[in-house]
C-alpha positions as CSV (number, residue, x, y, z in Angstrom):
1,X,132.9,121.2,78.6
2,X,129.9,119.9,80.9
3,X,129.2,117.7,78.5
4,X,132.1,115.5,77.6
5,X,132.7,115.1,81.5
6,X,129.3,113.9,81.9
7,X,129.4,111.5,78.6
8,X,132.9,110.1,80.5
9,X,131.0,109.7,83.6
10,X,128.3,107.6,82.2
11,X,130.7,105.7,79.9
12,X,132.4,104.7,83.0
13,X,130.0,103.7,85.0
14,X,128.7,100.8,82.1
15,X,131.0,98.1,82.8
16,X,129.3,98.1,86.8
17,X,125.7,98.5,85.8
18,X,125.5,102.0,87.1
19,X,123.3,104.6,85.4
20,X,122.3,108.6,86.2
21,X,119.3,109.1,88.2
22,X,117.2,112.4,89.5
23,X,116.3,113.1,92.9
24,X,113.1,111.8,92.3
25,X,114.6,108.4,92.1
26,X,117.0,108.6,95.1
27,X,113.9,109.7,97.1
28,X,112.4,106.5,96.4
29,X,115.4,104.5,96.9
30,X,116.1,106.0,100.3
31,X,112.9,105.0,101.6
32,X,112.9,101.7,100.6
33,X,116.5,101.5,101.9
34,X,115.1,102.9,105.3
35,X,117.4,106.1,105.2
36,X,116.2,109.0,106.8
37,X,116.5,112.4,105.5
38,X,117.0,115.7,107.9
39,X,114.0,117.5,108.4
40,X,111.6,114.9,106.9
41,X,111.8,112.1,109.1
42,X,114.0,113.7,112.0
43,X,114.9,117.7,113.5
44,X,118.3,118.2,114.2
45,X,118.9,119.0,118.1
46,X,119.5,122.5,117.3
47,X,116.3,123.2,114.7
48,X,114.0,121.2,117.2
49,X,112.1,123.3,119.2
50,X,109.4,121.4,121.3
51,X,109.8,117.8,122.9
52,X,107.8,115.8,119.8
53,X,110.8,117.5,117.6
54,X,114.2,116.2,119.7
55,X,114.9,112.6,118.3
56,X,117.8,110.9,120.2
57,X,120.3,108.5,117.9
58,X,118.1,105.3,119.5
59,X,114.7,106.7,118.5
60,X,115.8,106.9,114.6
61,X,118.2,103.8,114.6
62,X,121.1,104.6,114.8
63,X,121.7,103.6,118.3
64,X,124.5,101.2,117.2
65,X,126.6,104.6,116.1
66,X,126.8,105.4,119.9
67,X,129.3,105.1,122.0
68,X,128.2,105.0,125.8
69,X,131.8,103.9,127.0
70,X,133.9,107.1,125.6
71,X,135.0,110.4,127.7
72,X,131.8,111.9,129.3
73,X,130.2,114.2,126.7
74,X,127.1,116.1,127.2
75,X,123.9,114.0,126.9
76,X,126.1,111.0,128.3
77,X,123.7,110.3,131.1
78,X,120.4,110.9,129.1
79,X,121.5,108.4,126.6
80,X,122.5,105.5,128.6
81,X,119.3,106.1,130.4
82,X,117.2,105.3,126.9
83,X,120.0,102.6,125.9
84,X,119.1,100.8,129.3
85,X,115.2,101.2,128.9
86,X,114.7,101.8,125.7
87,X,113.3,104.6,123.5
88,X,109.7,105.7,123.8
89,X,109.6,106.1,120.3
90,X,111.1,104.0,117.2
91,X,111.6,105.0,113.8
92,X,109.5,102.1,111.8
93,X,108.7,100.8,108.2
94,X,105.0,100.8,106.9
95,X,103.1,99.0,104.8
96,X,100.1,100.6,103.5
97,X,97.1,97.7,103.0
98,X,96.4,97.9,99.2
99,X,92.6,96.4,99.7
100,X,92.1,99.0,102.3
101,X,93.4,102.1,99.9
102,X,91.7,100.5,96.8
103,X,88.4,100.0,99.1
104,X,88.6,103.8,99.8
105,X,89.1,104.9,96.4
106,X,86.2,102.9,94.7
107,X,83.9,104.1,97.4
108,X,84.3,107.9,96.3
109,X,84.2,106.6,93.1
110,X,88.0,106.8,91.7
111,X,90.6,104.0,90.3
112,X,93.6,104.1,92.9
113,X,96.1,106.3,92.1
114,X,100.0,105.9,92.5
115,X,101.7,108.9,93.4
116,X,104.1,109.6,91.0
117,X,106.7,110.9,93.3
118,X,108.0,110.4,97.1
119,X,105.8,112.1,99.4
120,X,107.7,113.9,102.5
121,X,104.1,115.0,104.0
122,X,104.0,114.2,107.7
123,X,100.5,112.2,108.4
124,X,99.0,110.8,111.9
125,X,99.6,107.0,112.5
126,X,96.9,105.6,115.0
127,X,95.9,102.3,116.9
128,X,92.5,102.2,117.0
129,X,91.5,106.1,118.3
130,X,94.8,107.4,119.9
131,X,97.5,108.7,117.7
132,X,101.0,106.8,118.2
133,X,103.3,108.7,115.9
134,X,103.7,109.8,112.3
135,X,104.5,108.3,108.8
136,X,107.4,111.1,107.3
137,X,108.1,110.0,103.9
138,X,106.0,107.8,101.5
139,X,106.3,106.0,98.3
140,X,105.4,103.8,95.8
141,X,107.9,100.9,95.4
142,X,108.2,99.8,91.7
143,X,110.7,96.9,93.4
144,X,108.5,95.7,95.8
145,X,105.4,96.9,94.4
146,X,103.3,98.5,97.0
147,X,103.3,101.5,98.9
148,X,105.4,102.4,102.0
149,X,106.0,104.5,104.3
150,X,108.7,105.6,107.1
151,X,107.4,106.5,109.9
152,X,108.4,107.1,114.0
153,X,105.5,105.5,116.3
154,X,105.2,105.1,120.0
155,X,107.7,101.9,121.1
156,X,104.5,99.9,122.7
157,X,103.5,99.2,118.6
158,X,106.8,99.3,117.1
159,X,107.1,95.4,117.0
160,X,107.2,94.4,113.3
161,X,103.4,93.1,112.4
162,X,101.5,95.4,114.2
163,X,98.6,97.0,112.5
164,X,97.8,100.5,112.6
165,X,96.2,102.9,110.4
166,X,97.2,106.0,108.6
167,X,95.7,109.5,107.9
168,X,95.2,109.0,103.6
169,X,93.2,111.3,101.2
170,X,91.4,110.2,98.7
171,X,89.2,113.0,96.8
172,X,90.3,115.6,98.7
173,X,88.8,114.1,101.8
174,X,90.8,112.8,105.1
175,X,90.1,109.0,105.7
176,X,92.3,105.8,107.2
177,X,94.0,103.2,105.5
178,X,95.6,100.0,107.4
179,X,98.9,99.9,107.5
180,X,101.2,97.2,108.9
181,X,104.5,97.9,110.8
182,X,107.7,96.1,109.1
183,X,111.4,95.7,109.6
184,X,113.6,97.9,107.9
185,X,115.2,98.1,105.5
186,X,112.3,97.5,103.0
187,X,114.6,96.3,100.4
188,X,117.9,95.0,101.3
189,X,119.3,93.3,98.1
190,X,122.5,90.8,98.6
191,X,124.4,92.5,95.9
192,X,124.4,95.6,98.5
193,X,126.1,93.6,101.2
194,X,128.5,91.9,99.1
């Protein structure tokens, strides 16, 4: 019976383009969307248990879903505080520098290699020697054709263009790559807004 409803589903989904994917895929897609996904690129308030784990709704983006002007709720006065000066912390895009990764793969020796899937490995971010936040999931993008990476990094290099560099392994040995900090989304096709 599986079947049939599944051949139905994909016979109706022709006329609009749309096609069955994996989770692979959405992966992917989400990142170069800019979604975050719970426990990869946030904690929930009630799983978090130190300070570096607690994200409020303007460190991840999604300060514009707050509402500061309601019935005092609990974390009312916290949040306004952050609205007025701003998060310490901002969830970012990354752009990992291809001639940087390439450069470290033919110095041990290797062609670069693609992942073939979304990463969700938390790795350092730094400027220069001091660590300024993490990249949480990474990709290849076959749309836009590089890697990228979404990532939560200190609000004093959060403006778009900044360079950084990224924890990267290559041979089974920690190194850097350059990375550059950019808008998000990554991709943000007209037909979506339409």
């Amino acid at each position: 019976e599986a079947e049939p409803l599944w051949d139905a589903l994909v016979a109706a989904g022709q006329p609009y383009d749309i096609t069955p994917i994996g989770l692979l895929a959405l992966d992917m897609a989400r990142i170069e969307a800019g979604l975050i996904l719970l426990d990869v690129d946030y904690v929930g308030a009630r799983k978090a248990l130190t300070d570096s784990q607690r994200y409020s709704p303007y460190e991840i983006g999604l300060g514009r879903l707050v509402n500061l002007n309601k019935a005092p709720f609990v974390g009312q006065a916290a949040l306004r505080r952050q609205a007025a000066a701003g998060p310490a912390r901002q969830l970012v895009g990354l752009s990992i520098d291809w001639d940087d990764l390439e450069r470290l793969h033919d110095e041990a020796g290797l062609p670069p290699q693609l992942p073939a899937t979304a990463s969700r490995l938390s790795l350092p971010v730094f400027d220069g020697e001091r660590q300024v936040g993490k990249a949480t999931s990474s990709t290849w993008s076959p749309t836009l054709k590089r890697l990228i990476a979404l990532g939560t990094v200190s609000s004093s290099v959060a403006a778009p263009g900044t360079d950084l560099d990224m924890e990267f392994t290559v041979d089974h040995q920690r190194q850097r790559v350059g990375v550059t900090v950019s808008p998000l989304p990554f991709f943000d096709p007209p037909r979506k807004r339409e």
